[in-house]
MDTraj code that builds the backbone (N, CA, C; nanometers):
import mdtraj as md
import numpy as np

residues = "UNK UNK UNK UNK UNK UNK UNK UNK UNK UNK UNK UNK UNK UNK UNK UNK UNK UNK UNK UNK UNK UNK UNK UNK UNK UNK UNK UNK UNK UNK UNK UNK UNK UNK UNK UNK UNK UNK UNK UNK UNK UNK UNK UNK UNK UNK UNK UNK UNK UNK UNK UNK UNK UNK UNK UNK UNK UNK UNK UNK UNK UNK UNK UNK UNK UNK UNK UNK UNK UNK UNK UNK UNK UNK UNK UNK UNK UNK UNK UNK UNK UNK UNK UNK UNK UNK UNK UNK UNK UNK UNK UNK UNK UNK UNK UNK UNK UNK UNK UNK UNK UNK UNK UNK UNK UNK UNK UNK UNK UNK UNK UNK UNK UNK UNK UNK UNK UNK UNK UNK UNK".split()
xyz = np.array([
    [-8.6687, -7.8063, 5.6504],
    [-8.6237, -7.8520, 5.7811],
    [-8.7422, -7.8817, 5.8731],
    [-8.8819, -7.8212, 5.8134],
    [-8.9753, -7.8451, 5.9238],
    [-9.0323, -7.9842, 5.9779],
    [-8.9953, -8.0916, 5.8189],
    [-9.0269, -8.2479, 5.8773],
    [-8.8982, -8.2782, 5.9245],
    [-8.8062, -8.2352, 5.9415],
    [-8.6965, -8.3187, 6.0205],
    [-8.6805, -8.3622, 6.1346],
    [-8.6674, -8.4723, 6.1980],
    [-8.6575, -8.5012, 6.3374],
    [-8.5647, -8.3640, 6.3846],
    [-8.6194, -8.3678, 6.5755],
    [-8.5190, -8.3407, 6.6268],
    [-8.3714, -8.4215, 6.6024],
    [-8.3558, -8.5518, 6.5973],
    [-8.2925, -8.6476, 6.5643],
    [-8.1528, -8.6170, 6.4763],
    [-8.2524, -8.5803, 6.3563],
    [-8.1603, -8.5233, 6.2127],
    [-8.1066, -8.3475, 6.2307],
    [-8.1980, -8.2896, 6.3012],
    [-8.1639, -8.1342, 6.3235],
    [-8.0291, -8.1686, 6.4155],
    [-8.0319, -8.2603, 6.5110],
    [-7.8689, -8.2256, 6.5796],
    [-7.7540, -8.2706, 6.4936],
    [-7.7820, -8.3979, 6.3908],
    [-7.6726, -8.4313, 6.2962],
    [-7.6420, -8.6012, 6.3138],
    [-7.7764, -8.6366, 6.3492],
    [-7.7540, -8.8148, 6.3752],
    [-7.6574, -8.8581, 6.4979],
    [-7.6669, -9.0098, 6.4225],
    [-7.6427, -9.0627, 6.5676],
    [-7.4871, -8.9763, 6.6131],
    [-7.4133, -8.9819, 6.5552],
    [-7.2607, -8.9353, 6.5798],
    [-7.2428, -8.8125, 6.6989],
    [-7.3381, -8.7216, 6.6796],
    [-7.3281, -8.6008, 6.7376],
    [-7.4235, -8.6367, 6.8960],
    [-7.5697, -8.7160, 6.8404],
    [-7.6071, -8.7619, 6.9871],
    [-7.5304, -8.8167, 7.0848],
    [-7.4387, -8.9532, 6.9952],
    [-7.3489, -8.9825, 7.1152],
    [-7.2181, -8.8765, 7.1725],
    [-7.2283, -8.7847, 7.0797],
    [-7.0643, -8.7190, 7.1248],
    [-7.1698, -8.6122, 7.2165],
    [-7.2475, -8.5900, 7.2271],
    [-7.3301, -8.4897, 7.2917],
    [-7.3200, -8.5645, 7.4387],
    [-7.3847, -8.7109, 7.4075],
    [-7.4270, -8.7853, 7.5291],
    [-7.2765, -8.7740, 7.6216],
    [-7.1721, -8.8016, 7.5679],
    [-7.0339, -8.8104, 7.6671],
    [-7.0221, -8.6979, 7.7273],
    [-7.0239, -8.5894, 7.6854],
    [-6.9860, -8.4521, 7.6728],
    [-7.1187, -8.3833, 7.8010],
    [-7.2023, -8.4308, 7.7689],
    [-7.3038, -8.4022, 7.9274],
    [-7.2926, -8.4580, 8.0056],
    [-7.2615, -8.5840, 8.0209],
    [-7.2238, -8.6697, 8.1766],
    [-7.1001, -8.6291, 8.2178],
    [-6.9969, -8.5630, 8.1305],
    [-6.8661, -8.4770, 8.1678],
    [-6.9139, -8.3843, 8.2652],
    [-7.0231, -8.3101, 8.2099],
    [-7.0705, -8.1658, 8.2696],
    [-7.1086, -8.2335, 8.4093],
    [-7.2138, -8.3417, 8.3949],
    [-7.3676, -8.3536, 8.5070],
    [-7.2200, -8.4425, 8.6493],
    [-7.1622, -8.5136, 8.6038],
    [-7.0297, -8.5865, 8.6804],
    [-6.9874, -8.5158, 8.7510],
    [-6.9855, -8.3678, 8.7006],
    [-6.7963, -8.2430, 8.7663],
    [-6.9554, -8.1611, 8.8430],
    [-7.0351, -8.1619, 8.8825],
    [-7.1657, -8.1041, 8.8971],
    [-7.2220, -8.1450, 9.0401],
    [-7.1346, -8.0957, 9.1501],
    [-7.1786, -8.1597, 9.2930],
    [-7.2993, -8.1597, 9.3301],
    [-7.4127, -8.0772, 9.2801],
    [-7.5549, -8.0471, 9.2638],
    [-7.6201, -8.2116, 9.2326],
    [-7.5700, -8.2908, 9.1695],
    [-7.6422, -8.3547, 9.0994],
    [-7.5538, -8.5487, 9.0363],
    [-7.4158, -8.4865, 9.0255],
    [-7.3041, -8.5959, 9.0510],
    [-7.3589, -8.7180, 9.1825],
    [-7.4527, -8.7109, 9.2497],
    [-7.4132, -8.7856, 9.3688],
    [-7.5313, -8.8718, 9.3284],
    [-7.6401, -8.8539, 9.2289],
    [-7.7388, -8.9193, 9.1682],
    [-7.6751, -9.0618, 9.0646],
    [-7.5452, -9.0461, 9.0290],
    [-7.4792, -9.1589, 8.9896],
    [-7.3812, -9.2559, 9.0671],
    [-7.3231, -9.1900, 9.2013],
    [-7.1948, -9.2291, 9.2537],
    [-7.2299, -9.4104, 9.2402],
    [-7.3235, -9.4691, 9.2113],
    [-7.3113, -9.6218, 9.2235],
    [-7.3954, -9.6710, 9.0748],
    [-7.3682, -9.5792, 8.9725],
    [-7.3866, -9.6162, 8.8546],
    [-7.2772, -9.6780, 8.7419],
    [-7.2736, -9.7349, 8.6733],
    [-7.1748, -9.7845, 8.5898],
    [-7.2253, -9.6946, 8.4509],
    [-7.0622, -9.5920, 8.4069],
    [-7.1300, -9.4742, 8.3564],
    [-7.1283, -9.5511, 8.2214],
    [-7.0024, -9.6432, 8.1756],
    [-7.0186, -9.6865, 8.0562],
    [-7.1633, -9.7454, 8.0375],
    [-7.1964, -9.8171, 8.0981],
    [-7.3529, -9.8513, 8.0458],
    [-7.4450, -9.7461, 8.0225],
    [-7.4289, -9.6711, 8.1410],
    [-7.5288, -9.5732, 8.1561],
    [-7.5550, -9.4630, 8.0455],
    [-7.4094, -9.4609, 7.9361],
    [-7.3964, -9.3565, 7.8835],
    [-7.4351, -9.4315, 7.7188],
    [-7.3973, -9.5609, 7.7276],
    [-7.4890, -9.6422, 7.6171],
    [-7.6182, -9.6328, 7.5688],
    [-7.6973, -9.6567, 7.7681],
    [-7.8816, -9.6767, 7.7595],
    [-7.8800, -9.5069, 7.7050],
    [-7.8514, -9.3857, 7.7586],
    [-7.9044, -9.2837, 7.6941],
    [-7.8609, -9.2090, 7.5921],
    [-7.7822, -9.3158, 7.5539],
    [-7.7152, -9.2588, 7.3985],
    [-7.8495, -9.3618, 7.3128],
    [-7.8963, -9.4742, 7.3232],
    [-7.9762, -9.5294, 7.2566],
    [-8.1098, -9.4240, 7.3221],
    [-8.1565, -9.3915, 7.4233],
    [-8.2455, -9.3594, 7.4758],
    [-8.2581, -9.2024, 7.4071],
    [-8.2083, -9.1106, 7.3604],
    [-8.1608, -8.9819, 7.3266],
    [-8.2556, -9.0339, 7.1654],
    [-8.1692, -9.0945, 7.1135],
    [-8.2009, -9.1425, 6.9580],
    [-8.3561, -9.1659, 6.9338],
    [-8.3839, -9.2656, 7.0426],
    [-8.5274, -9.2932, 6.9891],
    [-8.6179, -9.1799, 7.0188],
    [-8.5771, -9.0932, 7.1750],
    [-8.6631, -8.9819, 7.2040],
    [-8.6861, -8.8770, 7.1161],
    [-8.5367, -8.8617, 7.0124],
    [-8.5161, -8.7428, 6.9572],
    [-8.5657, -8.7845, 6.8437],
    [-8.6368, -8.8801, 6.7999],
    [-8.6528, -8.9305, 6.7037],
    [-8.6452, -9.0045, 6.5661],
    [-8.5186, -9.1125, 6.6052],
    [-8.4109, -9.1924, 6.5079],
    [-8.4684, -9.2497, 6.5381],
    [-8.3782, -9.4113, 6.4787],
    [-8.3986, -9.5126, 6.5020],
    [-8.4006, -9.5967, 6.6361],
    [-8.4661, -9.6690, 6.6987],
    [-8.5916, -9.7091, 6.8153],
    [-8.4502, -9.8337, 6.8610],
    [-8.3511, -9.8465, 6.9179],
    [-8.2558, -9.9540, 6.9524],
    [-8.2475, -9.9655, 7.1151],
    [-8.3612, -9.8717, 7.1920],
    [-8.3894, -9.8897, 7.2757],
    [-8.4183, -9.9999, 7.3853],
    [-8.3606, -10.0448, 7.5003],
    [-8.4323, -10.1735, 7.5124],
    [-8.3943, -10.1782, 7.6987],
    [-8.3726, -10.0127, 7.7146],
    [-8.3906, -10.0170, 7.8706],
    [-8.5062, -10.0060, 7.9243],
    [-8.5209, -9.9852, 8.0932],
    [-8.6259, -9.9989, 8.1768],
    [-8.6725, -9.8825, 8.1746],
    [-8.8202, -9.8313, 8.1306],
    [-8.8761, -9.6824, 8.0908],
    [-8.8655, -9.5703, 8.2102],
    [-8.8920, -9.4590, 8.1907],
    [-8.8547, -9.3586, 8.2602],
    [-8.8659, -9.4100, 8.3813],
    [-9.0012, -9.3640, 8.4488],
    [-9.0520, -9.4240, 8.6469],
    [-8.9989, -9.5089, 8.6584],
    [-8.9954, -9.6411, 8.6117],
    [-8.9016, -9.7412, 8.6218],
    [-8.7418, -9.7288, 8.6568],
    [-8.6800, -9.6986, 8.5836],
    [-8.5387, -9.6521, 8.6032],
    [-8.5202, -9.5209, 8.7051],
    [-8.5766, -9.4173, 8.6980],
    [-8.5540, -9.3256, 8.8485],
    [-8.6136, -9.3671, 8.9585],
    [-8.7094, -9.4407, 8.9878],
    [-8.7471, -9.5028, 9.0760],
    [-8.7018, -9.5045, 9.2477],
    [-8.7005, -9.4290, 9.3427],
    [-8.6318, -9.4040, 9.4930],
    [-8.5340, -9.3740, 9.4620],
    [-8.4573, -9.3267, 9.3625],
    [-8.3591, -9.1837, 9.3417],
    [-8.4132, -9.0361, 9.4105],
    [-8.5226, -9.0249, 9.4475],
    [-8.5341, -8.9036, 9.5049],
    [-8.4827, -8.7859, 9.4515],
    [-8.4945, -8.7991, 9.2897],
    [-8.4687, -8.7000, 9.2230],
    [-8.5712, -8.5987, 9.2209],
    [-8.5341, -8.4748, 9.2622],
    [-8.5796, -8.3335, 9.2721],
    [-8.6241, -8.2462, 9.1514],
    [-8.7061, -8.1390, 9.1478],
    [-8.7360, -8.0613, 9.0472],
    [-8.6085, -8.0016, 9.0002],
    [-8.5528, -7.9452, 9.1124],
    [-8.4201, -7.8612, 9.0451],
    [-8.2928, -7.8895, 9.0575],
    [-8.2992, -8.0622, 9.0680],
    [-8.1909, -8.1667, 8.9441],
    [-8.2320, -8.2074, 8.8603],
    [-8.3524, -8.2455, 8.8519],
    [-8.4009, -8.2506, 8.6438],
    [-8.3791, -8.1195, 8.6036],
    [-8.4224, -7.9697, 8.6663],
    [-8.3626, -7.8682, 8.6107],
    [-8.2406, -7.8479, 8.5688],
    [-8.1225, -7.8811, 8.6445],
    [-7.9999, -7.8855, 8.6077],
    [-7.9168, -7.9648, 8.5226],
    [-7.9954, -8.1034, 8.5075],
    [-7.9496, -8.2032, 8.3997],
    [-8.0020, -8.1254, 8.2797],
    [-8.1529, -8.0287, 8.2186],
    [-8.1861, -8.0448, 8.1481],
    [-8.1206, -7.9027, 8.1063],
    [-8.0681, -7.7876, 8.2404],
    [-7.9921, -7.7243, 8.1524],
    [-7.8167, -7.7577, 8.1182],
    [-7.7621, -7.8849, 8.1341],
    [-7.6628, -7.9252, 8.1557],
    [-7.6871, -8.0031, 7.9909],
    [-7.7678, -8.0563, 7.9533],
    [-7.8045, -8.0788, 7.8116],
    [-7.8176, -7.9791, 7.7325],
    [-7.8696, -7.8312, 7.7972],
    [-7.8455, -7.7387, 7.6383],
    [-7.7280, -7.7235, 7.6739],
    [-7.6699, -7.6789, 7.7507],
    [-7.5068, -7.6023, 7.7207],
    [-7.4159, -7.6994, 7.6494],
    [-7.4287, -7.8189, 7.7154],
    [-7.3592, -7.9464, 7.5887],
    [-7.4241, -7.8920, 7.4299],
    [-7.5304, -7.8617, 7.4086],
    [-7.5582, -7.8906, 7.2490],
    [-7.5035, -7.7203, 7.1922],
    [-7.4979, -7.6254, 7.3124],
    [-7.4524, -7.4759, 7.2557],
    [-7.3736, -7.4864, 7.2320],
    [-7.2320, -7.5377, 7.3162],
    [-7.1022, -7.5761, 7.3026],
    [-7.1302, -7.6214, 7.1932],
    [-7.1737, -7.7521, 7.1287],
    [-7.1471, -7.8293, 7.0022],
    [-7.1990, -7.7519, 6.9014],
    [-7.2632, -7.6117, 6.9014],
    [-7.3259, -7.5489, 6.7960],
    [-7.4561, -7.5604, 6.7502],
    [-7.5315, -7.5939, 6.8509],
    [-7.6681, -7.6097, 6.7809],
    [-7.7649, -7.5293, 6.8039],
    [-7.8184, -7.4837, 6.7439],
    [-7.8907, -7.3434, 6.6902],
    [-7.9860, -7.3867, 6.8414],
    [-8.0368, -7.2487, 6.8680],
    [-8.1176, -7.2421, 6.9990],
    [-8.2926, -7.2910, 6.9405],
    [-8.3268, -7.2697, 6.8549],
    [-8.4526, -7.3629, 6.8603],
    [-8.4790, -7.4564, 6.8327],
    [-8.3438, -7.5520, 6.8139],
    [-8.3147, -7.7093, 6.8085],
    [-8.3016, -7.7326, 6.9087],
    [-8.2133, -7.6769, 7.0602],
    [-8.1847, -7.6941, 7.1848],
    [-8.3117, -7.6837, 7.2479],
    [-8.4042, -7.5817, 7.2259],
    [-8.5805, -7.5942, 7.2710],
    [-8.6381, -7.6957, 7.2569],
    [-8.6869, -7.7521, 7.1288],
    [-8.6861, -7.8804, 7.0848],
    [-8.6389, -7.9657, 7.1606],
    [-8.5198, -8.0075, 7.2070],
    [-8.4495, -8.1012, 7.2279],
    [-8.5117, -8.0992, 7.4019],
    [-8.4956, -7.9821, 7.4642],
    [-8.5575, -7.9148, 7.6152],
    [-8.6980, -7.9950, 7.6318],
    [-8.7713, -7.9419, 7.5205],
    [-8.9392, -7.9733, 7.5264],
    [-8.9325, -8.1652, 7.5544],
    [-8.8444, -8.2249, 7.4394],
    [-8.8416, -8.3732, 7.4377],
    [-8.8358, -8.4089, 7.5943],
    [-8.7253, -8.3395, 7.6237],
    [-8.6854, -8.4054, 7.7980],
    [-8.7744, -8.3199, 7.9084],
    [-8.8378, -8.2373, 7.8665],
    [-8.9382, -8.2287, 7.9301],
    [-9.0684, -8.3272, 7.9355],
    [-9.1020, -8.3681, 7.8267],
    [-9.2083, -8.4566, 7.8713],
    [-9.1682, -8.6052, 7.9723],
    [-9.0573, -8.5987, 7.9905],
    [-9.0137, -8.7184, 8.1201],
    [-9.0042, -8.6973, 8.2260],
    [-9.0208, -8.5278, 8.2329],
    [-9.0168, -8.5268, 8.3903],
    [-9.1567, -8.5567, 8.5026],
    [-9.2190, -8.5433, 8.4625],
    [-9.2890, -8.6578, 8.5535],
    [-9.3075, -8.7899, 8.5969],
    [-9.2226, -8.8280, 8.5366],
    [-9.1658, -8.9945, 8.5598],
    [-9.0180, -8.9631, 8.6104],
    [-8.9687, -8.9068, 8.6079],
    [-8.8498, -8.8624, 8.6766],
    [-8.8176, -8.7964, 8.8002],
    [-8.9097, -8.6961, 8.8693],
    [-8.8926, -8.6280, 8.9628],
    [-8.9789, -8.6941, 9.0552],
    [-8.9295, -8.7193, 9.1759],
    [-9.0093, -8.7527, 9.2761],
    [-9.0431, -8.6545, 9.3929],
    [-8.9445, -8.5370, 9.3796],
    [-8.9328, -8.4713, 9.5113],
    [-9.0037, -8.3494, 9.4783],
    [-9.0718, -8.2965, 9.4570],
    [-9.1362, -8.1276, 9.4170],
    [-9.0360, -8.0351, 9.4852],
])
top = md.Topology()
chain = top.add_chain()
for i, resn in enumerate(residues, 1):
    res = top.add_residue(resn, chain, resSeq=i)
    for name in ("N", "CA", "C"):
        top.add_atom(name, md.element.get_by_symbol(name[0]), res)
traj = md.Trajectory(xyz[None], top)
């Protein structure tokens, strides 16, 4: 298991995307952090990071949105709403069963974006 993508450790694309729905359920019902989409179109939105998830986690690359800084860009997203999205992503993958040092893994990945993501300290 040690060469396996994060990618393949959650169970391919199937489970990324059922993961991906299943956290914008959570981050949506989430008044903390819900108000960072109110003028987003979620079906797209839930497309770009269902492709965006894959290539990060390490699948196949079908990527072809606007890169991190780019896309958060005067969102005025805060340290502790990337905190809450990123623990709003493990509890989606605990719920789905995935062993806790795959969910680390998966933590560490979306950690390296937060500096292109947070604007507010």
């Amino acid at each position: 298991m040690q060469n396996k993508t994060v990618f393949d450790k959650l169970g391919g694309q199937a489970n990324i995307d059922a993961a991906v729905v299943k956290f914008y359920q959570k981050v949506l019902s989430d008044p903390s952090v819900s108000h960072y989409f109110k003028n987003t179109d979620m079906k797209k939105q839930t497309e770009m990071q269902q492709k965006f998830l894959t290539m990060a986690f390490g699948g196949p690359n079908h990527y072809t949105g606007r890169d991190m800084k780019a896309g958060h860009a005067g969102l005025g997203i805060t340290t502790a709403a990337f905190n809450t999205i990123v623990k709003h992503l493990g509890d989606t993958l605990k719920e789905m069963g995935v062993p806790a040092e795959v969910i680390a893994e998966a933590a560490a990945v979306a950690e390296t974006t937060r500096a292109d993501i947070v604007e507010v300290k």
